[in-house]
Every structure is written in structure tokens, then in C-alpha cells.
C-alpha positions in Angstrom: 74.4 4.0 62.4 73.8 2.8 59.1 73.5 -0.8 60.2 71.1 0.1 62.5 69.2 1.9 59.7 69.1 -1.2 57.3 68.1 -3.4 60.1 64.8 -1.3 60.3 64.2 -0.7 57.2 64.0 -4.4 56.7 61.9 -5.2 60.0 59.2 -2.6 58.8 56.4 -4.5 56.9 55.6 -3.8 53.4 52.4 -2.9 51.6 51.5 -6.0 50.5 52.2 -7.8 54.1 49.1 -9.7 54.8 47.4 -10.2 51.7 47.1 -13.9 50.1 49.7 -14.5 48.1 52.1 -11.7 49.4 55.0 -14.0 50.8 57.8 -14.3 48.9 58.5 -16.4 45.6 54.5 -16.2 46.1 52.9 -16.0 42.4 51.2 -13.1 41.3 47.4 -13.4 40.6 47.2 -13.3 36.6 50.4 -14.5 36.2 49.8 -18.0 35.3 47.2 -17.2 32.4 48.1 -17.6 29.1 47.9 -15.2 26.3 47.5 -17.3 23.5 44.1 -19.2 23.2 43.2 -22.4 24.4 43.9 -25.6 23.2 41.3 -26.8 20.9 39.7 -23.3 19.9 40.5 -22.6 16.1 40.8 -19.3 14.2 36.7 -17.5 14.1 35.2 -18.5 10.9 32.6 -15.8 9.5 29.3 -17.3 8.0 29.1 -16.9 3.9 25.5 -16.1 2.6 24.3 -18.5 1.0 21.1 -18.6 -1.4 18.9 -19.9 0.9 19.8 -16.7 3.1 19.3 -14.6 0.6 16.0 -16.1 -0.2 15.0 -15.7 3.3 16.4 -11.9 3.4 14.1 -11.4 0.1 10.9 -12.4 1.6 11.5 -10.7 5.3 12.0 -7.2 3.3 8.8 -7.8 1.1 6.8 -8.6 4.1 8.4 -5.7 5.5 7.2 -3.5 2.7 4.2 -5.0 2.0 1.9 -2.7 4.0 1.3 -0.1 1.6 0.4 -2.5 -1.0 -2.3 -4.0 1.5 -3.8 -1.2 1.5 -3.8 -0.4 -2.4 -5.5 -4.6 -2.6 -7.9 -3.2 0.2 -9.0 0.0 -1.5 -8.9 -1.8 -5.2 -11.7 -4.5 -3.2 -13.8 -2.0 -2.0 -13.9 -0.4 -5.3 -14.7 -3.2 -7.8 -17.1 -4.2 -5.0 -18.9 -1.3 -5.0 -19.3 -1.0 -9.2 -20.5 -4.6 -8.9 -22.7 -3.9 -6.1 -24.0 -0.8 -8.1 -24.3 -1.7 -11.9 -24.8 -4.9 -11.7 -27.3 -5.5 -8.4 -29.3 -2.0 -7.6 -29.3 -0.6 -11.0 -30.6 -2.9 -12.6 -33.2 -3.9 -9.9 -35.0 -0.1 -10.5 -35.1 -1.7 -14.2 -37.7 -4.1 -12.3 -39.9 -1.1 -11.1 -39.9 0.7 -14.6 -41.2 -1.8 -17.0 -37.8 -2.8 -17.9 -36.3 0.3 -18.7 -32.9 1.0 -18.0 -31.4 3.5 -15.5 -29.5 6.0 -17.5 -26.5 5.4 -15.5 -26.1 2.0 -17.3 -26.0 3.4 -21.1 -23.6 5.5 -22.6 -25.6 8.3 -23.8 -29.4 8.6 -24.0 -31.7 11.4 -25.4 -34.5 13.6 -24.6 -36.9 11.0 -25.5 -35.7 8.3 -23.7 -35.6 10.3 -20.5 -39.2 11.7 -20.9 -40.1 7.7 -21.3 -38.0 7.0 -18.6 -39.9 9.7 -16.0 -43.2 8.4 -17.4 -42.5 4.6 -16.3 -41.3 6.0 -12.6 -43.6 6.7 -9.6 -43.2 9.4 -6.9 -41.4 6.1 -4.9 -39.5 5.2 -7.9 -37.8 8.2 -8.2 -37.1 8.8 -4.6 -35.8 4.9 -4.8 -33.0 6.5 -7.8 -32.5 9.5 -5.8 -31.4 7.0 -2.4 -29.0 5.1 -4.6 -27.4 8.0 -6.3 -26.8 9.4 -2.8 -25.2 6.5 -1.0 -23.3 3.9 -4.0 -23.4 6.7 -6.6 -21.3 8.7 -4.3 -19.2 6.1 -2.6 -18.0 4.3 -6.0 -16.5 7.4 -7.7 -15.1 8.4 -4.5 -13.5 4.8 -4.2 -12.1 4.8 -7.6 -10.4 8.6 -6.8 -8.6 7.2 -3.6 -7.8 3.8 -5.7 -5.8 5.3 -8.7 -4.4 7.6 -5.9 -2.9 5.0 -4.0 -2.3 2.9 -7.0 0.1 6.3 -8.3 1.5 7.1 -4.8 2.7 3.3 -4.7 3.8 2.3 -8.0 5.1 6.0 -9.0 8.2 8.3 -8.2 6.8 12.0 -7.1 6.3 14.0 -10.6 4.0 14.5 -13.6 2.6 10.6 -13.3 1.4 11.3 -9.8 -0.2 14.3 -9.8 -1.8 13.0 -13.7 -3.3 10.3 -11.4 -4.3 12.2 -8.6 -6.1 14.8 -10.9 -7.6 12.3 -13.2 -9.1 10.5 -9.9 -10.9 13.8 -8.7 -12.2 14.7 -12.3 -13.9 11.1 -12.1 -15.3 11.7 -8.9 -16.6 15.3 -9.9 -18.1 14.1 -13.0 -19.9 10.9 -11.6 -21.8 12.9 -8.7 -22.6 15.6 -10.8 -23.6 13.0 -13.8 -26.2 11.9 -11.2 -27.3 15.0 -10.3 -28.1 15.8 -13.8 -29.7 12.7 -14.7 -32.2 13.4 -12.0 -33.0 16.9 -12.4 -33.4 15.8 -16.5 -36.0 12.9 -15.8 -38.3 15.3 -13.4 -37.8 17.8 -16.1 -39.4 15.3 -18.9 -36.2 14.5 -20.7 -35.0 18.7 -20.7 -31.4 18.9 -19.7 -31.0 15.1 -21.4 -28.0 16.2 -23.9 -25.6 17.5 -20.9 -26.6 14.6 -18.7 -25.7 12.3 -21.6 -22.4 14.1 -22.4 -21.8 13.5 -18.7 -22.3 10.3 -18.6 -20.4 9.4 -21.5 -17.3 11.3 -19.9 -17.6 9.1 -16.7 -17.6 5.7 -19.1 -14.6 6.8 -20.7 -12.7 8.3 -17.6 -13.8 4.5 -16.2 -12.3 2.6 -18.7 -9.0 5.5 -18.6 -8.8 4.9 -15.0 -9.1 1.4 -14.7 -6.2 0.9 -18.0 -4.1 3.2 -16.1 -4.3 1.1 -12.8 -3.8 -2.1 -14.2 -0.5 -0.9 -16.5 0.6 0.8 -13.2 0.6 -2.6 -11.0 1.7 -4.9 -13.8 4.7 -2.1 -14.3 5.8 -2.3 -10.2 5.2 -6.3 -10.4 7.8 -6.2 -13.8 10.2 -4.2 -11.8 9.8 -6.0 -8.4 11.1 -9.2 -10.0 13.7 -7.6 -11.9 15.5 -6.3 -8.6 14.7 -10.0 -7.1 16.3 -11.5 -10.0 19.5 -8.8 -9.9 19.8 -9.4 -5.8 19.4 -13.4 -6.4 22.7 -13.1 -8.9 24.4 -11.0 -6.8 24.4 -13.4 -4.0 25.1 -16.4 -5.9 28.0 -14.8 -7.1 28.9 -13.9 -3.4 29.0 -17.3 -3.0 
């Protein structure tokens, strides 16, 4: 019985019967491959940085970050623009129409009698001419230079006392400026009445200008200083590296 027993359990086929490779002594697929790596292939080498690398890393993460300061060049543009376009082009053009008089927006203070000459030497055209300008480049210019030391702050400064200094200093300008001109024309229909706190205004916008405009320049000239610094610093470091 158990002969007869071994002799089927030999005649049954296995699992394997009928697949390539499945006879006997047959190699196994996979069994041939070698482990170790082919000839010819060496060990994987990882790139060093070299300066030229960092160099190129440098200026890819400037131009990354160079947005915001587009936008500070774009607002600084529109703003020296629009003091060249007013004190230097309209204002004195209405000199033209009053005998050569100047616009009490170009001086630094003016009195009573001035003014009273002033509103002599203007016509009813004259003064609606002065009232235009005040209302479209004697509004947009102190507005610009507000949003210009604001930006100016927000990108050269941490958050603190420095920002908010700018911010506040920006909107006092603006504030003064339209109300300057406010009071400069209400004073000249008035026949020079109202001329002391027109002039006190007007001298507080000249030296909030020159504040602002100080301020802004130290501010760029600061982030320029550092910028190099930190290209400098990250230069060595890779060098070194190397």
C-alpha cells in the first residue's frame, strides 16, 4: 500500500507544472541578477557648491524678493514726478497770469500784505485756475508722499515704533498740505485775512517735506548697507564650503 501511495504522489503534477521555466534544474527567474552594481558604475558623487552657484542662488532670491521693492521705485516715481510736475511746471505758470507773482505754495511763509497783492493781481479765472490745481496735483502729491514713506517704512523696517513714526508722519503731511491749500485760498479771497495760519501752514509742509524725504533716503541707503552685508556674509560662507 505504501508503494502504491508514493507512486501517485509522484505522478500528480505540481503547481508550477506548465509554466516556463518549471522543469527541473530549470533557473529561477531573478536568479541570475547580480546584487552588486555593474561593472563600470562608480560610487555617487554629490555636487559641491561652488561660488559661481552661490552667485547664481544670490541673484535668483533677489529677484525673488524684489517685488516689494518695485513697487517702493514705482510709488517714489510717481511722487518726485508729481512735485516736479507741480512746483516746478503749474506753479510757476499761474506766476505768468499774475504779473510775476509767486503762488504762495512756492515760498516758505508770506504775510497779510503779500496775499492782499497777490488777490489783487488774480482775475475771477485766475483764481478758479489755483483752485483746479490745488484740487487735482495739490492733493495727489501729498497723498503720494504719505503712501511713499509708508512703503518706504513697511520695506526697509521691522514692525515697531519706526513704522508706525513713518506711517503717522506720512498722514500729518498729507493733512497739512490739503488743508495748507485750503487756507491759502480762503486767505487770498479774503484780501490777505487768515495769511499768518496759512503761512504757519505752509512752513510746516516745507519742513515735514524736507523731514520726510531725509527719512526716506536714510531708510533705503540703511536696507542697501545691510543687503550687501548678508551678500558679503553668504559669499564667505560658501567659499568656505568649498
Amino acid at each position: 500500500m505504501s508503494q502504491k501511495k508514493s507512486k501517485k504522489r509522484q505522478s500528480r503534477p505540481g503547481p508550477d507544472a506548465g509554466r516556463p521555466g518549471s522543469a527541473p534544474g530549470a533557473p529561477r527567474q531573478g536568479a541570475g541578477k547580480s546584487k552588486t552594481p555593474s561593472a563600470g558604475v562608480g560610487p555617487v558623487r554629490h555636487p559641491r557648491p561652488s561660488v559661481t552657484q552661490a552667485r547664481r542662488d544670490l541673484e535668483a532670491s533677489g529677484q525673488k524678493e524684489g517685488s516689494p521693492g518695485m513697487l517702493v521705485a514705482a510709488l517714489l516715481g510717481t511722487t518726485v514726478f508729481m512735485f516736479f510736475y507741480l512746483h516746478l511746471l503749474v506753479l510757476p505758470q499761474m506766476s505768468q497770469l499774475t504779473g510775476g507773482l509767486a503762488m504762495p505754495d512756492q515760498q516758505f511763509s508770506y504775510d497779510a500784505a503779500y496775499l492782499a497783492g497777490l488777490d489783487a493781481a488774480m482775475d475771477e479765472p485766475t483764481h478758479g485756475q489755483l483752485n483746479w490745481v490745488h484740487k487735482t496735483a495739490g492733493v495727489i502729491f501729498p497723498i503720494a508722499v504719505g503712501l511713499s514713506v509708508s512703503a518706504v517704512a513697511a520695506w526697509c523696517l521691522p514692525r515697531g515704533w519706526g513704522r508706525w513714526a513713518s506711517y503717522a508722519a506720512g498722514a500729518l503731511f498729507a493733512v497739512v498740505d490739503i488743508v495748507e491749500n485750503m487756507l491759502i485760498e480762503s486767505a487770498l479771497r479774503a484780501g490777505g485775512e487768515g495769511a499768518a495760519l496759512a503761512s504757519a501752514f505752509t512752513t510746516a509742509r516745507w519742513v515735514l517735506l524736507v523731514a520726510i524725504t531725509t527719512w526716506i533716503v536714510l531708510l533705503i541707503a540703511g536696507r542697501f548697507r545691510r543687503a550687501s552685508r548678508e551678500r558679503k556674509e553668504t559669499m564667505a560662507r560658501q567659499v568656505r564650503r568649498t
